[in-house]
N, C-alpha and C positions, 0 to 999 in steps of 0.2 A: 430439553435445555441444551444437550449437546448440539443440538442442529443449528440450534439460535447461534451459540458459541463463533461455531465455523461459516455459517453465514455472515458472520457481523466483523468476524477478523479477516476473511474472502474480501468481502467489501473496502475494508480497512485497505487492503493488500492492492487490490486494483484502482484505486483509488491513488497511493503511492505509484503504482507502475501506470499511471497514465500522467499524474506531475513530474515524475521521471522523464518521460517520452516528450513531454512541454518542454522542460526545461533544456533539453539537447535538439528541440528545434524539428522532431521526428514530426509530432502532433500540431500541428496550427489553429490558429484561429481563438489564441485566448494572447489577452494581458501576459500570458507566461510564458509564453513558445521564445524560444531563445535563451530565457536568460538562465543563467547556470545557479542560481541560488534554488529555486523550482529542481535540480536534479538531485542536488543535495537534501531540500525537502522530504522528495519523495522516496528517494532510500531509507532514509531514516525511518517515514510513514511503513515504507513495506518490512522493513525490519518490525516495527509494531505489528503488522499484521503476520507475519510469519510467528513471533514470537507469539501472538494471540492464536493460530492455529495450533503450537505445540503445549500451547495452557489447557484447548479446548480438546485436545484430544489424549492428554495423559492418561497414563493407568492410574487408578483408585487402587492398589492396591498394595 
């Protein structure tokens, strides 16, 4: 179950860091690239995925 966890918040997280990279114009070739609401997006998304890697991998104890 952990593995699922960190796979699924990883995902989460790259996911954010490539609407991030749209949004400041690094990435091309979407509807997104340029505009700066997509960087704010995707910080936010990688802040969920980071926060979902530090849920998936706490101590139990």
């Amino acid at each position: 179950m952990r593995l699922t966890k960190n796979l699924l918040a990883l995902i989460v997280l790259a996911i954010g860091a490539l609407w991030s990279l749209q949004g400041i114009g690094v990435v091309g070739g979407s509807f997104m690239t340029g505009q700066s609401q997509w960087l704010y997006v995707g910080l936010v998304t990688m802040l969920v995925g980071l926060l979902g890697l530090v849920w998936a991998n706490r101590s139990r104890g």
